[in-house]
C-alpha positions in Angstrom: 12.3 13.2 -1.2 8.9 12.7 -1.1 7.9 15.2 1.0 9.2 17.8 -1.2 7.2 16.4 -3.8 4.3 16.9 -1.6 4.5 20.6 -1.1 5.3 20.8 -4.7 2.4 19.5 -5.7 -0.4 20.5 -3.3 1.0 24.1 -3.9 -0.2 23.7 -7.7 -3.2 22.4 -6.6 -4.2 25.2 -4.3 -2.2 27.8 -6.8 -2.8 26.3 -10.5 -6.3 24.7 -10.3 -8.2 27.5 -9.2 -10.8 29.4 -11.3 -10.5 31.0 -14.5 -9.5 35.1 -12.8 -10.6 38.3 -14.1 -8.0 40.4 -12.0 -4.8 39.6 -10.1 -4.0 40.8 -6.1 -2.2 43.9 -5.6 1.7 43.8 -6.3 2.8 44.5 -2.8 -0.1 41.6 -1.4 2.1 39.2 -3.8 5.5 40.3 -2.5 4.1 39.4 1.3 3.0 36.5 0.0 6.2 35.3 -1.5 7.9 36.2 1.3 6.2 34.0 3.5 6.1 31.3 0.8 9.9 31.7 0.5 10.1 31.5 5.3 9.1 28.7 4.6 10.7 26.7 1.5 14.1 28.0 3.3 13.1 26.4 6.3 12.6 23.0 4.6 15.9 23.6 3.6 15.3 21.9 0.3 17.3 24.8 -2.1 20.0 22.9 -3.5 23.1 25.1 -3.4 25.4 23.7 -6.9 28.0 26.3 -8.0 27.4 25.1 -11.4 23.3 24.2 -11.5 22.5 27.4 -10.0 24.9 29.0 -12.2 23.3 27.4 -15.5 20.0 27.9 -14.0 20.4 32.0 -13.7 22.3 32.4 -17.0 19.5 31.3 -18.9 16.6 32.8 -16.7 18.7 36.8 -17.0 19.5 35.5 -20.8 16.0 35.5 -21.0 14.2 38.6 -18.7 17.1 40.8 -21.1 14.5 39.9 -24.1 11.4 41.7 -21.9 10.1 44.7 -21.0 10.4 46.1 -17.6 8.8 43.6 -14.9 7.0 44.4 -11.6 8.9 41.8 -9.6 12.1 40.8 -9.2 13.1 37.2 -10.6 14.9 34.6 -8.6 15.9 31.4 -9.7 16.3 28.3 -7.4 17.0 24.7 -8.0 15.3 22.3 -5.2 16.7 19.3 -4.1 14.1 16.4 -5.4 14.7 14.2 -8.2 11.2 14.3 -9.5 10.7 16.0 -13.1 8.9 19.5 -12.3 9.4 22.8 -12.3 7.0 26.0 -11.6 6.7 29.5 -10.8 5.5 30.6 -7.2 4.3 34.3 -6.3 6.6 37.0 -6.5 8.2 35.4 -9.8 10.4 32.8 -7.7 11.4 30.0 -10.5 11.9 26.8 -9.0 13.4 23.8 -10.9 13.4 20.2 -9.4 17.4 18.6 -9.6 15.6 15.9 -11.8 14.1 18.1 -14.3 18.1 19.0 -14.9 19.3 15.2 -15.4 15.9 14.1 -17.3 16.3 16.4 -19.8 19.5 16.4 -22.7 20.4 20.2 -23.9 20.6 23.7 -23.0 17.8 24.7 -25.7 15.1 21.9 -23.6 16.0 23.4 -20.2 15.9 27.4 -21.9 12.7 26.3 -22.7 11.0 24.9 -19.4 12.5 28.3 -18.1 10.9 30.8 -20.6 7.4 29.0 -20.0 7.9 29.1 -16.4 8.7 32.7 -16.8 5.6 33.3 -18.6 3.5 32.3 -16.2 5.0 34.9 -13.8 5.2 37.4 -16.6 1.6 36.7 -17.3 0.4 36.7 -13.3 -1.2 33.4 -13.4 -1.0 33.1 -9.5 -2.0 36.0 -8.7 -4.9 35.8 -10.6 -5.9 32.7 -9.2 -5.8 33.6 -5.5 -7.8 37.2 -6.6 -10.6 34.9 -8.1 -10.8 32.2 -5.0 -13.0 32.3 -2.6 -11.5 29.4 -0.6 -7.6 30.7 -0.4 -6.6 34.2 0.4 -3.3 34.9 1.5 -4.0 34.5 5.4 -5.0 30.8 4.6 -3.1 29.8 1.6 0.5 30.5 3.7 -1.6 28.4 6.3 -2.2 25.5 3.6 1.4 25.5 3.0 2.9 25.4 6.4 0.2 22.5 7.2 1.6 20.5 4.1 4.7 20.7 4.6 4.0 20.5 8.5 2.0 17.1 7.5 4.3 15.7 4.7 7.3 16.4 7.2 5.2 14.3 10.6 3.5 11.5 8.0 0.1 13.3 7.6 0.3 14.3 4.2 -2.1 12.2 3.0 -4.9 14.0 5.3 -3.5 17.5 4.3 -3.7 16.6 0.8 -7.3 14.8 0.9 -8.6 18.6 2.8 -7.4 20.7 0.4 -8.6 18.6 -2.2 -12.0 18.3 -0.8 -12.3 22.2 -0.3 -11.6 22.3 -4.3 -13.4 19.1 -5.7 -16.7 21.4 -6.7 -14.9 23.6 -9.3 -12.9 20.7 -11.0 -14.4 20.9 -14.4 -13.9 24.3 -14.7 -10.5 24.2 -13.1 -8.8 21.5 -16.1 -10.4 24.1 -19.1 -8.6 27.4 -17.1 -5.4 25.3 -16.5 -5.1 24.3 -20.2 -6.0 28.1 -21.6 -3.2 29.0 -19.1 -0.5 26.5 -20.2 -1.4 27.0 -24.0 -0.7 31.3 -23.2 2.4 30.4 -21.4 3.3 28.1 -24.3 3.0 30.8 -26.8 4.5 33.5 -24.7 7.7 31.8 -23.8 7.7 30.4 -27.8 7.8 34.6 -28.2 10.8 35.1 -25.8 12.8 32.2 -27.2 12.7 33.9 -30.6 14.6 36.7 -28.9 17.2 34.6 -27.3 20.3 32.1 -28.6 18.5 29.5 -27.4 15.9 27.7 -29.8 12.4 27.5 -29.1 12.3 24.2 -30.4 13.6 23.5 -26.9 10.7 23.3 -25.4 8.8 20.9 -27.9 11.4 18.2 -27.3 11.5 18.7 -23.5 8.0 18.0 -23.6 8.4 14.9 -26.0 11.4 13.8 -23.6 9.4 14.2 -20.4 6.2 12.2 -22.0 8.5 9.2 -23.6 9.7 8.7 -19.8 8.8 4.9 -18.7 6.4 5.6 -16.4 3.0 3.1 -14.6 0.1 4.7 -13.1 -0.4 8.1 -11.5 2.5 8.0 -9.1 4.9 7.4 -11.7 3.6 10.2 -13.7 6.5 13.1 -13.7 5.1 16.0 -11.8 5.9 18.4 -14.1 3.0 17.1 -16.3 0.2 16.9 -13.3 1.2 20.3 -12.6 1.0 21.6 -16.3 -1.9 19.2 -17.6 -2.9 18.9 -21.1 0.3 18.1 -22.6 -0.7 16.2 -26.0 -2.7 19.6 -26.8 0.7 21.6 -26.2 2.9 19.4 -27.8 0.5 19.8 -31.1 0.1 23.4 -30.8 4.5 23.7 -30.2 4.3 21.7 -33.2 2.3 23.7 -35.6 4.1 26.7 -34.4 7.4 25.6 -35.4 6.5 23.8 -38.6 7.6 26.6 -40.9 10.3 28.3 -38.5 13.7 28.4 -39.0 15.3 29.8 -35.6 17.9 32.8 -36.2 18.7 34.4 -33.4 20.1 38.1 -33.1 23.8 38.1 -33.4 24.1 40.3 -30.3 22.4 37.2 -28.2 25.8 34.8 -27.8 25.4 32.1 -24.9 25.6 33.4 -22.0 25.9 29.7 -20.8 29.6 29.1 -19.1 29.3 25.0 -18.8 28.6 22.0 -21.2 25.2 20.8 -20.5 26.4 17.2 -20.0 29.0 17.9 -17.5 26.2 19.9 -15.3 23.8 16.9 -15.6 26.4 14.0 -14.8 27.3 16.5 -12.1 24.0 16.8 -10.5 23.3 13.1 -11.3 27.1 12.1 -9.5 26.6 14.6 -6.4 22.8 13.7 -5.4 21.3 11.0 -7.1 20.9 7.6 -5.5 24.5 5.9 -5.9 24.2 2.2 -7.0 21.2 2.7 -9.4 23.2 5.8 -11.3 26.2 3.8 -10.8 24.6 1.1 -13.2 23.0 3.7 -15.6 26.3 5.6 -16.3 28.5 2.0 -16.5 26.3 1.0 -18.9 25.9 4.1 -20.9 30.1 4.3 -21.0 29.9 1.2 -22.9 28.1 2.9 -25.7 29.1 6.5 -25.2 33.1 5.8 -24.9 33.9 9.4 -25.7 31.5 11.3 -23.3 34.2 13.2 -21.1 30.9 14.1 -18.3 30.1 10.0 -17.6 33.5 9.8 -16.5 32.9 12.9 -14.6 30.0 11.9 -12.9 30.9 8.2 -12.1 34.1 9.7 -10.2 31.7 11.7 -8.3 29.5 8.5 -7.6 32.6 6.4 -6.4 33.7 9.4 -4.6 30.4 9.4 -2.4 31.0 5.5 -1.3 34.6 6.4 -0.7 35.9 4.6 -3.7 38.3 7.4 -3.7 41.4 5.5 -5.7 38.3 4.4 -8.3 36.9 8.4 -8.3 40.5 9.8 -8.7 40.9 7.5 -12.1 37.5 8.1 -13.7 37.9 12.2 -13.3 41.6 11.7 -14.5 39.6 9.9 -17.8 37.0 12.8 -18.1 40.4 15.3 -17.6 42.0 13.6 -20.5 39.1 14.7 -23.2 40.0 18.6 -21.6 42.8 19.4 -19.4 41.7 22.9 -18.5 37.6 21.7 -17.4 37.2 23.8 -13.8 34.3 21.3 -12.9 36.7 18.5 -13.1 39.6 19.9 -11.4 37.7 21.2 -8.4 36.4 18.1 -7.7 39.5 16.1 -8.3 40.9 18.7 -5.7 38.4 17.8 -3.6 38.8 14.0 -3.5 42.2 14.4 -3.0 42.0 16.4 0.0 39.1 13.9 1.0 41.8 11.5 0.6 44.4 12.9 2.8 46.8 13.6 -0.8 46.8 17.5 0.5 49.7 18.3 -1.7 48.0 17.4 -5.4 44.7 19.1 -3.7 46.9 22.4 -2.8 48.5 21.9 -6.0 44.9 22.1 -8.3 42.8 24.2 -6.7 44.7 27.2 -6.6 44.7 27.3 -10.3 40.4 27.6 -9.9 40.0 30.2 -7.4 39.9 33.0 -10.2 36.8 31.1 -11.6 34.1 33.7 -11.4 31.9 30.6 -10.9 33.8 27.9 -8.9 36.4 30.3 -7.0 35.4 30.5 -3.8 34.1 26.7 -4.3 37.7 26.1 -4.9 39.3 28.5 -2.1 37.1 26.6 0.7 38.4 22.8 -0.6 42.0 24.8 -0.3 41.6 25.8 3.1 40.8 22.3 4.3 43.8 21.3 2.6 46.1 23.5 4.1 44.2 23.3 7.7 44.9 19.6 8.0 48.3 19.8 6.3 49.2 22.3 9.0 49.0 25.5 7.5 46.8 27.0 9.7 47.8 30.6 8.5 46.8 30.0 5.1 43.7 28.6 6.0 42.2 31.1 8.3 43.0 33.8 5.5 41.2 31.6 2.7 38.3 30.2 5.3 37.9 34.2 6.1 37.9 35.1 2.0 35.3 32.6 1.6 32.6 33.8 4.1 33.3 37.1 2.7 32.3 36.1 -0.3 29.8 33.8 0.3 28.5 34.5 4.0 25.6 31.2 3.8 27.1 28.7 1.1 30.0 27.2 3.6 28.5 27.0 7.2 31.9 24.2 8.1 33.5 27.6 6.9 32.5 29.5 10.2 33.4 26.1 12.2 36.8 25.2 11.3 37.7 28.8 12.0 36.0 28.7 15.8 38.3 25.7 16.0 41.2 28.1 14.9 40.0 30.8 17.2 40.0 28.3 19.9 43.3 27.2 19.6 44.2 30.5 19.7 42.8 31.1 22.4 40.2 33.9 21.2 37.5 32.4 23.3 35.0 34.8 22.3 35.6 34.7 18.8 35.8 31.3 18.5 31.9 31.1 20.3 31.2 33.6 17.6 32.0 31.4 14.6 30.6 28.4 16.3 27.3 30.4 16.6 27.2 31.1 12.9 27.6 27.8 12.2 24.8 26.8 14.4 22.5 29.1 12.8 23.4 28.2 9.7 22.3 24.5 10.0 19.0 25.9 11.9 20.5 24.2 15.0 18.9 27.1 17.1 19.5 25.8 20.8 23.2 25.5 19.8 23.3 29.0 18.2 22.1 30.4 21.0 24.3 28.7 23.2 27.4 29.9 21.7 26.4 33.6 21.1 25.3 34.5 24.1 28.6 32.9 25.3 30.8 34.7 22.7 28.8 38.0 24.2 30.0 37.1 27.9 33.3 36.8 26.9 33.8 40.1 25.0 33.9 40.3 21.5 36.3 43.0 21.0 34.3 44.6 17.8 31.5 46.4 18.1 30.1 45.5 14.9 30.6 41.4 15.7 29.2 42.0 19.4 26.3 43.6 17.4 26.1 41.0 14.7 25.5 38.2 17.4 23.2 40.4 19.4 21.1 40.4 16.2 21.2 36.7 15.4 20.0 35.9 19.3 17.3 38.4 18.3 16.0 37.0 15.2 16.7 32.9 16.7 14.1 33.3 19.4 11.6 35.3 17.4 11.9 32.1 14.7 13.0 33.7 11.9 15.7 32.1 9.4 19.2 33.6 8.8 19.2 35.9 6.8 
């Protein structure tokens, strides 16, 4: 991952370490700007896609924006696939937060507040302000900077990307670090504001801080990102500090949790589902030994075993974490999942229907379903679910879209089944192949007009280079 980390962090140096700016860039400069900013973060295809992290993620962030005025942008929320500790606001107010922000930090209030200081720098334009006052990046060039990053992280010349934009910048350092920490200490304050407003404590942010700093780190590589990013982080954990030294936190009544899922269990899940396996294997044996009652290390070890196919070992240690709460929906989707991983189609079909009405995890569930009854023969039941799922979800299940070309093909709907095949294609950025299959499923006659037109559109936007949308 550490070409993510690259982008990542040359985008703060181009966007954070700028000069101190009087004014910001128009609105609608911004929005073009963080549309091409987000062309190309989609076309790393680095957003993580976790029912339950991007669901924990946005419940805080809206839990949040409720507290605030009207805003000139809408927020989005997205969690990145890098295990790194970091986090930040792009233009546009885009919120991105690193997978290993999630699993280095320990409670809802620490994550509630990276989120509200994140927020305040979009609330407070910080960006935009920056690239107003440069006279190295406007937007023509900074979207070029970008691309050439992640176009030289992605071919192994990061290192000369990162040394020219660093060069172009080295004559305004000193007054780059005082802007930076005057930023960070306003965001600080700002999001120590919103928490006040909110069920969540502001305190969380203070021991996020203290939990990100106590990390075991040597030298500047080891150095979590989140702190070269947002420098000055003794001064900030002083001024958090003083601010909270004679507050008691007492939120409104009216501001219950929005939060759906344990903190823990979203952690070990993230930690189970993407983190190296035998390192996190160790960690989570180990902490077992101490932490007997934790229902999410059980949880997240199944989901480790589960990913070197120890499926008999991943079936007993989510039957563990089950035991401490028979009705968790994380728990059960997953143990439907392993068994239908491991052939047992009858205990998966006889789980997951039980999540599909999760507002959160039901279409999650419907898609591990349809596999179930696909291989078990029930092709009927499949296609209906497969078809509910892309309905719901159109991008979140691309093998959606190709088990039902399969379906179509066995049916003998030629044209339909290119059609799916095509999505799927698309989907995984596999242009050649996605153009292969739709203009084939357009020579064979799609019989609706508004699929014949759909696939016209797609061939359209594949050769021009654009993403799905």
């Amino acid at each position: 991952m550490k070409r993510i980390s690259a982008i990542t962090a040359i985008f703060f140096m181009v966007m954070t370490f700028l000069p101190a700016p009087a004014t910001a860039i128009s609105i609608p400069d911004e929005l073009e700007l963080a549309d091409e900013f987000m062309e190309m973060i989609h076309r790393q295809q680095v957003i993580l896609d976790d029912p339950a992290a991007n669901h924990l993620i946005n419940e805080i962030g809206r839990h949040i924006l409720a507290q605030l005025p009207p805003q000139p942008f809408n927020f989005s929320f997205f969690l990145i696939n890098d295990g790194t500790f970091n986090a930040f606001a792009s233009p546009g107010a885009n919120i991105f937060v690193h997978r290993g922000l999630i699993t280095a930090l320990s409670s809802t209030d620490e994550l509630a507040g990276i989120l509200a200081h994140e927020i305040a720098h979009a609330v407070s334009r910080h960006v935009s302000q920056s690239i107003d006052r440069s006279k190295l990046v406007n937007m023509g060039t900074l979207a070029g900077v970008v691309a050439g990053i992640i176009v030289g992280s992605a071919g192994g010349g990061g290192e000369a990307a990162q040394a020219l934009t660093m060069g172009s910048m080295a004559a305004g350092y000193s007054s780059m670090l005082t802007y930076t920490r005057e930023n960070e200490t306003e965001a600080d304050q700002k999001a120590f504001t919103m928490l006040q407003q909110t069920c969540f404590s502001p305190k969380g942010l203070l021991d996020s801080l203290n939990e990100l700093r106590a990390t075991d780190y040597i030298g500047m590589e080891g150095i979590p990102d989140y702190f070269k990013t947002h420098p000055g982080t003794g001064s900030r954990i002083a001024h958090l500090s003083a601010l909270l030294s004679d507050y008691t936190h007492a939120p409104p009544a009216k501001n219950t949790s929005p939060v759906t899922y344990n903190y823990d269990m979203v952690k070990y899940r993230i930690i189970g589902l993407y983190e190296p396996v035998a390192d996190s294997i160790k960690t989570i044996e180990s902490r077992i030994s101490q932490d007997a009652s934790n229902p999410a290390l059980y949880y997240g070890l199944g989901l480790l075993y589960a990913r070197e196919n120890r499926r008999d070992q991943a079936i007993v240690q989510l039957q563990k974490a089950l035991s401490f709460n028979l009705m968790d929906p994380l728990i059960l989707l997953d143990l439907g999942r392993i068994y239908a991983l491991d052939g047992q189609y009858d205990k998966a079909m006889n789980i997951l229907p039980g999540i599909q009405s999760d507002p959160v995890l039901g279409t999650w569930a419907r898609y591990y379903l349809a596999v179930a009854q696909l291989e078990s023969g029930d092709v009927p039941s499949a296609q209906q679910n497969l078809t509910r799922v892309i309905e719901t979800s159109p991008k979140s299940f691309p093998r959606a879209y190709y088990h039902l070309g399969a379906i179509m093909s066995k049916k003998n709907r030629i044209a339909l089944s290119h059609y799916y095949l095509g999505i799927y294609y698309d989907l995984v950025q596999d242009s050649k192949n996605a153009t292969r299959h739709l203009k084939r499923a357009i020579d064979q006659g799609l019989d609706d007009p508004d699929t014949k037109t759909d696939a016209e559109d797609r061939l359209k936007r594949i050769s021009s280079g654009k993403r799905p949308s």
